[in-house]
NUZATI-186355 format. One record per residue (C-alpha): x, y, z. Coordinates in steps of 0.1 Angstrom, whole numbers, plus 5000, padded with zeros to 4 digits. Last residue first. Example, Ala and Ser with C-alpha at 12.3 -4.5 7.8 and 13.67 -1.06 7.14 Angstrom:
<rs>
<r><east>5137</east><north>4989</north><up>5071</up></r>
<r><east>5123</east><north>4955</north><up>5078</up></r>
</rs>
This chain:
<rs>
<r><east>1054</east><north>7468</north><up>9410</up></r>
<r><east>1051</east><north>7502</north><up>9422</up></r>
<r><east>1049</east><north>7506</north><up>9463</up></r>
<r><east>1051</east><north>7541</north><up>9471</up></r>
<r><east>1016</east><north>7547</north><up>9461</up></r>
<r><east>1011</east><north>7583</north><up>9449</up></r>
<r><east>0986</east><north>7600</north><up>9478</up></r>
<r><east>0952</east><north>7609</north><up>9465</up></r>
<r><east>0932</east><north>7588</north><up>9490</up></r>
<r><east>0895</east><north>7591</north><up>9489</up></r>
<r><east>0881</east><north>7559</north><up>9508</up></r>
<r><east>0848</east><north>7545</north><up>9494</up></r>
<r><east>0817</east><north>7555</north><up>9507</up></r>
<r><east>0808</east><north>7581</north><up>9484</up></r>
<r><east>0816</east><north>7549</north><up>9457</up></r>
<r><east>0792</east><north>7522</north><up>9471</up></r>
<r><east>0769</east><north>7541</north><up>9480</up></r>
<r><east>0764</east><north>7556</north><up>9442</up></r>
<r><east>0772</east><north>7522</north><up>9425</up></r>
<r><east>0742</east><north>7512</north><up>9452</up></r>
<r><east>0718</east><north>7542</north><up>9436</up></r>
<r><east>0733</east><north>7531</north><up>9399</up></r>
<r><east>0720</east><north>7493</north><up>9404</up></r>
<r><east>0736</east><north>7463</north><up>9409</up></r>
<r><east>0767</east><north>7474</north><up>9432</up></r>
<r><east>0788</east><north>7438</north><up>9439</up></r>
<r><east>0782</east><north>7404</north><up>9453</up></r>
<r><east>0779</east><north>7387</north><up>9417</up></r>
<r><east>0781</east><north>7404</north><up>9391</up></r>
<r><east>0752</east><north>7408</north><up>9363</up></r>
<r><east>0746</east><north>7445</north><up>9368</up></r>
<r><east>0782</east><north>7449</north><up>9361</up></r>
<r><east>0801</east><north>7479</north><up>9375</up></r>
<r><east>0829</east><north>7501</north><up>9366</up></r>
<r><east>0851</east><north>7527</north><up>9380</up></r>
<r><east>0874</east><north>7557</north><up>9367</up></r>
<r><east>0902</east><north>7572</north><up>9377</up></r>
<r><east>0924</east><north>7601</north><up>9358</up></r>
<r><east>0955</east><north>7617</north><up>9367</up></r>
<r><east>0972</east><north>7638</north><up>9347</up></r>
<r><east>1005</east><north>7655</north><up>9362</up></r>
<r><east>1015</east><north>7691</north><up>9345</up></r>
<r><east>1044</east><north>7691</north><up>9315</up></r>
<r><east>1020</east><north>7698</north><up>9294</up></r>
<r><east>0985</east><north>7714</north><up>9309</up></r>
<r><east>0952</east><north>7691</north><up>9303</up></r>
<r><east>0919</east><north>7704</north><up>9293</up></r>
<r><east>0895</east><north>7675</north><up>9293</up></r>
<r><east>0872</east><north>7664</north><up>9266</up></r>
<r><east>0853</east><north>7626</north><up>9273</up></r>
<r><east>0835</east><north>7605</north><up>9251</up></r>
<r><east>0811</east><north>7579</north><up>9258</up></r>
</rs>
């Protein structure tokens, strides 16, 4: 997969991105639970304050 963003120097890039294995145990299985699972999750853009 490739992926072509426009970026601005001297900006902040940020970039998440997920995975999921259809073999794991306890997690999303299919893309419709991989869906749930991520509209569900928490949106928090803050920086973290705690960096180790």
């Amino acid at each position: 997969m490739a992926i072509a963003l426009k970026v601005e120097p001297g900006k902040p890039f940020v970039y998440y991105s997920g995975s999921a294995w259809d073999e794991g145990v306890g997690g999303p299985c299919t893309r419709g639970e991989w869906d749930r699972y991520t509209l569900s999750a928490p949106v928090d853009f803050r920086v973290p304050t705690d960096r180790r």
